[in-house]
C-alpha positions as CSV (number, residue, x, y, z in Angstrom):
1,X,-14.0,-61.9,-2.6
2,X,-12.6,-58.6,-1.9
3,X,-13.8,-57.0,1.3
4,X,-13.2,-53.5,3.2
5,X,-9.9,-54.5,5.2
6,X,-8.9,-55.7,1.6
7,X,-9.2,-52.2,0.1
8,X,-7.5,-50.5,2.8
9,X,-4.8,-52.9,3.2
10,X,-1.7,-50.9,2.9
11,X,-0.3,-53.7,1.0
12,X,-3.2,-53.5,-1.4
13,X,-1.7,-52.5,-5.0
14,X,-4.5,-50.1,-5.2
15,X,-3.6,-48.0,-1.7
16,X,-2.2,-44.8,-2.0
17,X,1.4,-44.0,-0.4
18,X,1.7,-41.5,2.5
19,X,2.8,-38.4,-0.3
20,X,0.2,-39.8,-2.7
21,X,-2.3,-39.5,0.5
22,X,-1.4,-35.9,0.8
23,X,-1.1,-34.9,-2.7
24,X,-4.7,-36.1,-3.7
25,X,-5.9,-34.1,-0.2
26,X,-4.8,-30.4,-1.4
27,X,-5.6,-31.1,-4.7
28,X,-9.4,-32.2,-3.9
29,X,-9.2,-28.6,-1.7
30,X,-8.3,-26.7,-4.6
31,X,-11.4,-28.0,-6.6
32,X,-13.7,-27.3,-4.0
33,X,-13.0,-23.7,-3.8
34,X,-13.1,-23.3,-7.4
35,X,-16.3,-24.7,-7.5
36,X,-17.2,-22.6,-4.5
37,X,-16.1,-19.4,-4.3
38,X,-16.0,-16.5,-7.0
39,X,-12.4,-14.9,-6.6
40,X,-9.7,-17.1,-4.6
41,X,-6.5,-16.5,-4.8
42,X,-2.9,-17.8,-4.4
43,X,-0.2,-15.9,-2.1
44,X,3.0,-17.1,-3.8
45,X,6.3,-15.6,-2.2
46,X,8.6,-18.1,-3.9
47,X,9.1,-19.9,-1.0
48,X,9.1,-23.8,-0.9
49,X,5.7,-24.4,0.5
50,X,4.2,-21.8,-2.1
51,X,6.0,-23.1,-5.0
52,X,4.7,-26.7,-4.2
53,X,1.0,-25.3,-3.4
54,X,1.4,-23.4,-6.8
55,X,2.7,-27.2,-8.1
56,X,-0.4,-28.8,-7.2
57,X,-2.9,-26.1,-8.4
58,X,-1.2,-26.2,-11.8
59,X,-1.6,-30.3,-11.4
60,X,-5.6,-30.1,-9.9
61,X,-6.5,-28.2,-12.9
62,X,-3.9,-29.1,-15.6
63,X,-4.3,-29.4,-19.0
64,X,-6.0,-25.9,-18.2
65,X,-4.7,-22.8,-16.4
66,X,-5.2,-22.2,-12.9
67,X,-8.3,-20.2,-12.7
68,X,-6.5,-18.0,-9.5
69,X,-4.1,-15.3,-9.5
70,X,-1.4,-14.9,-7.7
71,X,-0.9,-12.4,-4.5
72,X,2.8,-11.8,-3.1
73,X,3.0,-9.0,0.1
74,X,6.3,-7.4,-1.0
75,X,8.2,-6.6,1.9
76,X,11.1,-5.1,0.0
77,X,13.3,-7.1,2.4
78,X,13.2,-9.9,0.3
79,X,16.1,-12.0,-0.7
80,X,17.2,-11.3,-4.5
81,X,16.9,-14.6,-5.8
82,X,13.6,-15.6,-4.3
83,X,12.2,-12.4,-5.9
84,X,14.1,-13.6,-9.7
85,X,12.8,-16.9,-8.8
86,X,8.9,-15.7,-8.2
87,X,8.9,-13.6,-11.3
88,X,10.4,-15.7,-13.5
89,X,7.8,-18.5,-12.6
90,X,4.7,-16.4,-13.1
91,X,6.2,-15.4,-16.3
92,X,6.9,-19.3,-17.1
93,X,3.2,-20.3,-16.4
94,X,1.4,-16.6,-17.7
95,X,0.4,-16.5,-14.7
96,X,-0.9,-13.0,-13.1
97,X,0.4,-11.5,-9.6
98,X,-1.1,-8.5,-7.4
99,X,1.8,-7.0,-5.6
100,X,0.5,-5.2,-2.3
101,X,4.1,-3.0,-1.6
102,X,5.1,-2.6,2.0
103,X,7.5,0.2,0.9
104,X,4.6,1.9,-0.7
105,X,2.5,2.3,2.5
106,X,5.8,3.3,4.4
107,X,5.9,5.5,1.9
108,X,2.5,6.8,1.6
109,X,2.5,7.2,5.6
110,X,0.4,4.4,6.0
111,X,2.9,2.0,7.9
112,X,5.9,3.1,9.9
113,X,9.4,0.9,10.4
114,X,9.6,-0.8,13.3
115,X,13.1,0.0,15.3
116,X,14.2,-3.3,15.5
117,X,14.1,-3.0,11.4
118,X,12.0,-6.0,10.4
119,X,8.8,-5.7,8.1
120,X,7.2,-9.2,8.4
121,X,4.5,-7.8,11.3
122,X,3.7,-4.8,8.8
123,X,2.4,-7.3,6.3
124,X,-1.0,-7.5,7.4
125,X,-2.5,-3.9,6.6
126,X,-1.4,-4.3,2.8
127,X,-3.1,-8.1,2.7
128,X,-6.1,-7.2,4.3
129,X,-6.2,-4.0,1.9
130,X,-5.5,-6.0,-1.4
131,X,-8.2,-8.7,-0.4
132,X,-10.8,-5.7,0.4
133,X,-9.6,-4.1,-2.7
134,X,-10.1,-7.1,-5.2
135,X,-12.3,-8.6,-3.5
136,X,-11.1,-12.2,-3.1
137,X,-13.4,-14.3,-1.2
138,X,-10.8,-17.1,-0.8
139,X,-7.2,-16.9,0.0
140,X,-4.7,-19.9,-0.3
141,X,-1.8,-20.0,2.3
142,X,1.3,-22.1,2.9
143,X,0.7,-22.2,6.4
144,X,0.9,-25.9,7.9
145,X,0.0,-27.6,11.5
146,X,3.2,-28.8,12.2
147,X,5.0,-25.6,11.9
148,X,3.6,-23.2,15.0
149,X,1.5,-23.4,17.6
150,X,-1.4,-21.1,16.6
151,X,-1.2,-22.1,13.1
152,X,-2.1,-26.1,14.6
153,X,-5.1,-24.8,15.6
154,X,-6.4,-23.5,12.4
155,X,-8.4,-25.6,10.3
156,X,-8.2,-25.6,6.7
157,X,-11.1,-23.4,6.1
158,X,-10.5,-20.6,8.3
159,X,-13.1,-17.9,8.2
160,X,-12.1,-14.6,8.8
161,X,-14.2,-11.9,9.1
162,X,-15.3,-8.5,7.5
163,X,-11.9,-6.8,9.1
164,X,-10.0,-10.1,8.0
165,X,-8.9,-11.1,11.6
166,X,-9.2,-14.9,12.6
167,X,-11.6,-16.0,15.9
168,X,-10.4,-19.2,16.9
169,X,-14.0,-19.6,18.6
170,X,-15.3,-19.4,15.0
171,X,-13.6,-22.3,13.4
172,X,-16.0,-24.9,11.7
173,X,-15.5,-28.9,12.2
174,X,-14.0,-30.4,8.7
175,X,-15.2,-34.2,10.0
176,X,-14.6,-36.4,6.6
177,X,-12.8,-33.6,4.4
178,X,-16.2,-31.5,4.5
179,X,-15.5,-28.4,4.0
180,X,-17.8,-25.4,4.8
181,X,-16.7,-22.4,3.2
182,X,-20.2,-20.1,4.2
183,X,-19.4,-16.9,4.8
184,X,-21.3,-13.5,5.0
185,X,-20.6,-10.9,2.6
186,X,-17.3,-8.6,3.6
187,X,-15.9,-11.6,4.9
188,X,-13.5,-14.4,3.3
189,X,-11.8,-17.9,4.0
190,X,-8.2,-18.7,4.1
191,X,-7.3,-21.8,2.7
192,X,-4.4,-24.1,3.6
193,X,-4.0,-27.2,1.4
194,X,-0.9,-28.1,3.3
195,X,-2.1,-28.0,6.4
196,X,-1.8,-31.7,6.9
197,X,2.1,-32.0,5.7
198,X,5.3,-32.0,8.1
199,X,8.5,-30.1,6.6
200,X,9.7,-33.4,5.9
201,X,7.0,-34.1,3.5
202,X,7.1,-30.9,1.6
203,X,11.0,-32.1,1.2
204,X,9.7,-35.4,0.0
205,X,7.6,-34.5,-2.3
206,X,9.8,-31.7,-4.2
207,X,12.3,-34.5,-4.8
208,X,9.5,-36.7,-5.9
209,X,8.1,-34.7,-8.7
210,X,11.3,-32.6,-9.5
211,X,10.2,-29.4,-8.7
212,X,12.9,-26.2,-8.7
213,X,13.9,-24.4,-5.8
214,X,15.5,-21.2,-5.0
215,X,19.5,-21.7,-4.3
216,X,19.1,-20.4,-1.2
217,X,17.6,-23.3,0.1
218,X,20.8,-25.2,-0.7
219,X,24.0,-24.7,1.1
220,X,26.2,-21.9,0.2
221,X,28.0,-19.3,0.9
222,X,27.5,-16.4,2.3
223,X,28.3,-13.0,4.5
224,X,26.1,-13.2,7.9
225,X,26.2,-11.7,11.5
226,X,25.1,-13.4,14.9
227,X,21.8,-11.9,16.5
228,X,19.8,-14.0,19.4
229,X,21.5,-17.4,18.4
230,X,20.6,-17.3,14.6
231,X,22.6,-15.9,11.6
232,X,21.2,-13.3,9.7
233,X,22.3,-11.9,6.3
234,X,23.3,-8.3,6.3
235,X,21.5,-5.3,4.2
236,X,19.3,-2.4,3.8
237,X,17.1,-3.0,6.9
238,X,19.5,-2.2,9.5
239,X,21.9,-5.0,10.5
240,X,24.5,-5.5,11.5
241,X,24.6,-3.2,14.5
242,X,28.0,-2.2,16.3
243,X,29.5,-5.4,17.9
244,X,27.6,-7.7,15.4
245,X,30.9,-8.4,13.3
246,X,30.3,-10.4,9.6
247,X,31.6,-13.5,8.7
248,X,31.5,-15.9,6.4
249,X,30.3,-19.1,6.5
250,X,28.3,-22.3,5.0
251,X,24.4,-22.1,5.5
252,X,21.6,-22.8,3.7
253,X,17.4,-21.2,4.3
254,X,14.8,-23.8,6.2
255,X,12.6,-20.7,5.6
256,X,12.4,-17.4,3.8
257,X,10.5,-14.8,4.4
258,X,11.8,-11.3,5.2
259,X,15.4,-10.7,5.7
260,X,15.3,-9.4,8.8
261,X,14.2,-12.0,10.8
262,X,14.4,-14.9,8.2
263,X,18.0,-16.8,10.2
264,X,19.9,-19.1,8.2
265,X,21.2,-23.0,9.6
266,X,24.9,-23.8,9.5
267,X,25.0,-26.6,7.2
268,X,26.8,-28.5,4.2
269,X,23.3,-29.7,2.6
270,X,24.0,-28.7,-1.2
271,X,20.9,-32.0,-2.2
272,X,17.9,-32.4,-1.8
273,X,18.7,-36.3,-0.5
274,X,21.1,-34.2,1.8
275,X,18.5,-31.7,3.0
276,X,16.4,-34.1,3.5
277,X,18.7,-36.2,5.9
278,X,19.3,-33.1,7.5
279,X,15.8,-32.6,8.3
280,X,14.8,-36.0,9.4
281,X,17.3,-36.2,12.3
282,X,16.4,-32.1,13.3
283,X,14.6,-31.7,16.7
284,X,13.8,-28.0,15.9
285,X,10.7,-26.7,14.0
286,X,11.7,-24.3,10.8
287,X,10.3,-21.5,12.0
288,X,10.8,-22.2,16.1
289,X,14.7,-22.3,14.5
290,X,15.2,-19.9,12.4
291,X,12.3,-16.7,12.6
292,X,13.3,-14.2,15.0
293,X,9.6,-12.6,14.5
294,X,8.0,-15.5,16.2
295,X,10.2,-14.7,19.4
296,X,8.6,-11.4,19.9
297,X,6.5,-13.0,21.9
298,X,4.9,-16.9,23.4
299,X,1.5,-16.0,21.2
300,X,3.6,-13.6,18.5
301,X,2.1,-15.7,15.7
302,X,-1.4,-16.4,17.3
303,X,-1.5,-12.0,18.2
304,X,-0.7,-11.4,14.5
305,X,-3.3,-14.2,13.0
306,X,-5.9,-12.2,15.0
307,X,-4.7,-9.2,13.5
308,X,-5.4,-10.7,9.9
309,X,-1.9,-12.0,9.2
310,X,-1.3,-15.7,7.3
C-alpha cells in the first residue's frame, strides 16, 4: 500500500532530483504568466543566468515558440563576444529583441556618464522607458536570492508600480507556489524564475543539459588592470587610469554585465566540471566578488531596485 511518506521518499523512483526540483519550478512560472498576463517579456543579455532562463522558456513551451520577446539594455560597454553570442542566439531561435540603447539617451541628452566611467546604474531610465513604451506587463529577470542582499528579499512576483520602482512593503506572500500577479493598470510585475537556484545550481544544470556559454566564462587569456582588489579589462569607458599598469594574465567571468565594473577571477577553469569545482569550494558571492557597482554603497543594489533597476 503506498502511502504519503512513500511518495515523498527521496528514494522513491518517482521523486524528482534537486535540479529536476528547480527546473519544473521556473518552468511552471513561465506558464502562469503566459496564461496571465498580456505582454511579458524576457531580458536576455547573454549572460549565463539569461541564457538558462531563455533555456527553460524554449523547454516550458517547446514544440512551440516562446510566446515573449526578448529585451537587452545595451550598455555599449558590453563585452564583444557576449554581444556575438546574444545575437547569434536570437537569430538561431527567430527569436525577436527590443534594444533600449544607453548610448542613445547619452546621446539624446537624456543620461549623462558618470565620472567614475561605468553605465550599469544608467540602465534603469531606458528599462523603465522600453516597458512604458511597449507596454509589457510582465518582465522576466535573472536575478536570484542567493546572489545579494536586496535581491533575497524579493519574491518572485515583484510588483512594481506605475513609475516601475519596487516597495519592499508591497511584496505579496507566494505560500504553496501561488502566485498573485494583480496589478493596477500603469503598473507591471517582474518575474524571477530563478530565484530559488544558488550559482552552483545554474553551473549544474548548464552541464546537465549541454547548454553553450560565452568563452568568457571559461579561463583565458587576457589584458587586465587592478582597481579596488578586482581585475578589470581595459577599453573605451575610461580605464586604465595613470598608475593602473596592464598585464596579462589567466581569468575567466563569474558574471558579465558592463565592463566597467564587471571584475574578472584569476583562475585556470577552462571546463565546466572545473568551473564547477571552482565554485563549490568559493566562499565569495559572484557579484559580492567581482561587481564594483555593488560597492558604491551597503544598500547600492536595494537604492537602485527602488529606482526601478533588475
Amino acid at each position: 500500500m503506498t502511502t504519503v511518506t512513500d511518495v515523498h521518499d527521496t528514494d522513491s523512483p518517482f521523486a524528482l532530483s534537486h535540479l529536476d526540483s528547480l527546473e519544473s519550478e521556473a518552468v511552471h512560472i513561465f506558464r502562469e504568466v503566459a496564461g496571465e498576463f498580456e505582454r511579458p517579456v524576457i531580458l536576455f543579455s547573454g549572460g549565463k543566468d539569461s541564457i538558462v532562463m531563455l533555456h527553460l522558456a524554449l523547454k516550458a513551451f517547446a514544440p512551440a515558440a516562446i510566446p515573449f520577446s526578448l529585451l537587452h539594455v545595451d550598455t555599449g560597454h558590453n563585452f564583444p563576444e557576449v554581444i556575438e553570442y546574444r545575437d547569434r542566439t536570437v537569430e538561431k531561435h527567430g527569436l525577436r529583441l527590443h534594444v533600449a540603447s544607453v548610448q542613445e539617451y547619452i546621446d539624446a541628452g537624456k543620461l549623462r556618464e558618470r565620472p567614475d566611467g561605468t553605465r550599469n546604474p544608467l540602465q534603469t531610465v531606458p528599462l523603465t522607458e522600453a516597458i512604458q513604451q511597449h507596454r509589457f506587463d510582465a518582465v522576466f529577470g535573472g536575478g536570484r536570492r542567493d546572489e545579494e542582499k536586496a535581491r533575497a528579499k524579493e519574491r518572485v512576483f515583484s510588483l512594481r508600480d506605475e513609475f516601475s520602482q519596487w516597495d519592499p512593503r508591497r511584496q505579496r506572500p507566494e505560500l504553496w507556489q501561488l502566485y498573485n500577479g494583480r496589478h493596477a493598470p500603469g503598473e507591471h510585475v517582474r518575474v524571477f524564475p530563478l530565484s530559488n537556484w544558488t550559482e552552483l545550481d545554474v553551473w549544474q544544470y548548464i552541464e546537465r543539459e549541454g547548454i553553450e556559454l560565452p568563452q568568457i566564462y571559461f579561463a583565458h587569456e587576457r589584458e587586465v588592470f587592478s582597481r579596488n582588489g578586482m581585475w578589470l579589462t581595459a577599453g573605451e569607458w575610461g580605464g586604465p587610469k595613470d598608475g593602473e599598469p596592464v598585464v596579462r594574465r589567466t581569468i575567466r567571468y563569474r558574471t558579465v554585465g558592463d565592463m566597467s565594473c564587471t571584475g574578472a577571477v584569476d583562475s585556470d577553469a577552462t571546463t565546466l566540471e572545473a568551473v564547477i569545482a571552482e565554485i563549490a569550494a568559493s566562499r565569495l558571492t559572484e557579484r559580492g566578488a567581482t561587481r564594483a557597482d555593488d560597492k558604491l554603497s551597503e544598500a547600492a543594489m536595494e537604492d537602485r531596485k527602488r529606482e526601478g533597476y533588475f
